[in-house]
N, C-alpha and C positions, 0 to 999 in steps of 0.2 A: 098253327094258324098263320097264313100269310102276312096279316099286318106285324104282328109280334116279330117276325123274321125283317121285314122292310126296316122296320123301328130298330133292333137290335146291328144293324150294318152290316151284315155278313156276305152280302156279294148276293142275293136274292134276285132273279132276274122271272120277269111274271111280262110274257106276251098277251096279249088282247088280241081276240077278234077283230074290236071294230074300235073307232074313235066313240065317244061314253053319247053322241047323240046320234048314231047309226045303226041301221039295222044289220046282221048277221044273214048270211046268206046260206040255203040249203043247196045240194047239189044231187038231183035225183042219179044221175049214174054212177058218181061218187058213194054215195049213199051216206056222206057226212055233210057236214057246214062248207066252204069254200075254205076257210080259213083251215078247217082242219086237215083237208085237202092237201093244200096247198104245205103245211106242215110235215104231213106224213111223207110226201114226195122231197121236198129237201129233207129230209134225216135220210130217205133212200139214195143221197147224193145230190140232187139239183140244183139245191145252197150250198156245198162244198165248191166256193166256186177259184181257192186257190187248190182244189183237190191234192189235199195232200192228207186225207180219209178222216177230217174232221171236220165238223160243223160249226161254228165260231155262233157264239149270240149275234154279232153283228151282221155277217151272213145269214143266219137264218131269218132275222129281220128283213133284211133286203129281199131276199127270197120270198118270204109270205107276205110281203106286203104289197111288190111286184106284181105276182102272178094273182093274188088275190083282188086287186084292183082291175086287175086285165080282164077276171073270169068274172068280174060282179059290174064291167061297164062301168068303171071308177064310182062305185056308189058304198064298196065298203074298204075300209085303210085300216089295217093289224097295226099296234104301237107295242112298242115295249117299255117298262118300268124297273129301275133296278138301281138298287141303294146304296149300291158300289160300281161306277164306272169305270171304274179301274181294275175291279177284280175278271178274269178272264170266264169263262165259261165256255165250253165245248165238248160235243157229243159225238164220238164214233158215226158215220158213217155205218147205214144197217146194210144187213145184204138184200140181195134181191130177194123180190117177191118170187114164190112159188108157184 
């Protein structure tokens, strides 16, 4: 369970959607939310923005908060949560799509 992890300090890092009074936005040609969007596209690289084939939390934040304010007319803002500021966290870089 999430909070159990947050509480225990282990380096837990938990991105949001939206700020806790905005709405989440759908993306009919996407076929997800904006946020998720916006996600799946930096893991495929667009947050990797020292590309050096990994994804940093802090980059991916930038990333999906970016482009998900651009794609929603600044009406939704992804935040991120995490109980260790210090602890690192980063994801491979995926391949392309097929």
């Amino acid at each position: 369970f999430v909070t159990a992890d947050l509480g225990a300090g282990i380096g837990a890092v938990v991105l949001a959607s939206s700020r806790g009074g905005e709405a989440s936005y759908e993306s009919d040609p996407d076929r997800n939310g904006l946020f998720t969007a916006a996600l799946l596209a930096g893991l495929r690289g667009a947050a990797d923005a020292d590309a050096d084939g990994w994804v940093a939390a802090d980059e991916m934040l930038r990333w999906t908060a970016g482009e998900t304010a651009r794609r929603s007319g600044d009406l939704q803002h992804p935040t991120i949560d995490r109980d260790n500021p210090v602890a690192g966290l980063r994801l491979p870089v995926l391949p392309p799509r097929e």
